[in-house]
N, C-alpha and C positions, 0 to 999 in steps of 0.2 A: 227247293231253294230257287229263291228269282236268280234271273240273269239279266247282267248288267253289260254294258258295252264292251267290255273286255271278252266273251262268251260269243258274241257275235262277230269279232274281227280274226278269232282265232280258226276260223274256216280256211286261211290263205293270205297272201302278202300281199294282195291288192283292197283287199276289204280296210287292210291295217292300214297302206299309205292313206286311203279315202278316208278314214277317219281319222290321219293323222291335217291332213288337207283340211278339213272340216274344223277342228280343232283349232289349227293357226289364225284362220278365216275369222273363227268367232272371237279371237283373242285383238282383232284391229279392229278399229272404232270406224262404223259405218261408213263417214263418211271420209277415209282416207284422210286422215288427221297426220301431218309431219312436220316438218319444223320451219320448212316455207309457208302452210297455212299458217301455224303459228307469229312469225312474220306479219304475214298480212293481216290476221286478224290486230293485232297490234297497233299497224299500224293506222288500219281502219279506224279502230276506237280511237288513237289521239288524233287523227282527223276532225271524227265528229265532234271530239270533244275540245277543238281548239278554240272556239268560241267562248270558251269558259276561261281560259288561259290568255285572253286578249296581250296582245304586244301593251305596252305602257305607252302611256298617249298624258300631257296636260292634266286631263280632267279626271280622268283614274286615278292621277296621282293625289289630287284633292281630294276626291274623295275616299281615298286611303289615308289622308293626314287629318284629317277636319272632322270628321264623327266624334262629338264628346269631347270639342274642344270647350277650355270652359271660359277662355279671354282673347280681345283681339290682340294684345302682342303675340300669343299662339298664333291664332289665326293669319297674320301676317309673317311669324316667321315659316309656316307651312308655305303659306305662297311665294317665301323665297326659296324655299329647296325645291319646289313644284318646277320655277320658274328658273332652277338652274339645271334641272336634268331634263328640260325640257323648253329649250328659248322660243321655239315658233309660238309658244303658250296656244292658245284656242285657234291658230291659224293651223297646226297640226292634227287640228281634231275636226274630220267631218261632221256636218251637222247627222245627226241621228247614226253615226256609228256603232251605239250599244245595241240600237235593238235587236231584237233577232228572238230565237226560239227559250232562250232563258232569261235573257232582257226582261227591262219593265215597260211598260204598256203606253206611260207618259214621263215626263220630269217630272212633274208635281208628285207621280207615286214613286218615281226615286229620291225625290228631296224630303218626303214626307218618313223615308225609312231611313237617311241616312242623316236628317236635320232635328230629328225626334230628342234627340238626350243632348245638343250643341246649344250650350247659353250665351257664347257667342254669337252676336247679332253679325259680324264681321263674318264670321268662320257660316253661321245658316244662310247669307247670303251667298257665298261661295258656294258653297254646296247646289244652292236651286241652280246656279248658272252653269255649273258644271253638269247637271243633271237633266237642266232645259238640252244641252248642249247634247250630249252622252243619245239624248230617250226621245224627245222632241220629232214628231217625223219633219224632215227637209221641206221647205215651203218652195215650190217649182213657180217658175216664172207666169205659168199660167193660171195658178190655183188663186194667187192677187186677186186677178182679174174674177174669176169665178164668185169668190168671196163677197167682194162689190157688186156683183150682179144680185146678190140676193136680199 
């Protein structure tokens, strides 16, 4: 008959707390897992993930109303509720605020994704300005000058 771990601790009451010790040890998660790392992990992730959850700004909000708009009284009444929960309109919105790590690359490849199915000439114009605006990198005082040089 084999012997199994029970056969080995019955020698004496130290062998049994040491395997009772061994036991608990293996039952917690390596790396001391509780409810404050839980916490942090947490809140780690909606840290990194607050870039996806942008505050509401202007041009967010057009482009949350304007995609597959199919006429300009739409399009214009979008840019009155745009323009009521939001009065600084584009003065609120830094220039290239969207970009970042799930951003698009330019306006033209956000206008092109969110202007795609809007038969609204009104409503796709909106859109590229909001998306110049949003994706656009910031043109710096000295990049003018740069430009002209070449």
């Amino acid at each position: 008959m084999a012997s199994d771990w029970r056969d080995e601790c019955r020698g004496g009451i130290s062998g049994w707390k040491t395997l009772q010790g061994v036991e608990r040890i293996a039952r917690q998660p390596a790396w001391g897992y509780n409810a404050s790392m839980k916490k942090m992990i947490i809140t780690a992730t909606l840290l990194a993930f607050s870039g996806l959850a942008q505050a509401g700004n202007f041009a967010t909000c057009l482009l949350d109303e304007l995609p597959g708009v199919q006429n300009n009284n739409a399009a214009g009444a979008a840019y009155q509720v745009c323009s009521a929960r939001y009065p600084k309109r584009y003065a609120g919105v830094d220039q290239g605020s969207g970009r970042g790590f799930f951003g698009y690359e330019s306006g033209a490849e956000c206008a092109l994704k969110h202007a795609r199915d809007t038969k609204s000439l009104d409503a796709a114009g909106m859109i590229r300005v909001a998306c110049n605006r949003l994706y656009d990198k910031p043109i710096g005082l000295f990049d003018d000058l740069k430009q002209s040089q070449n």
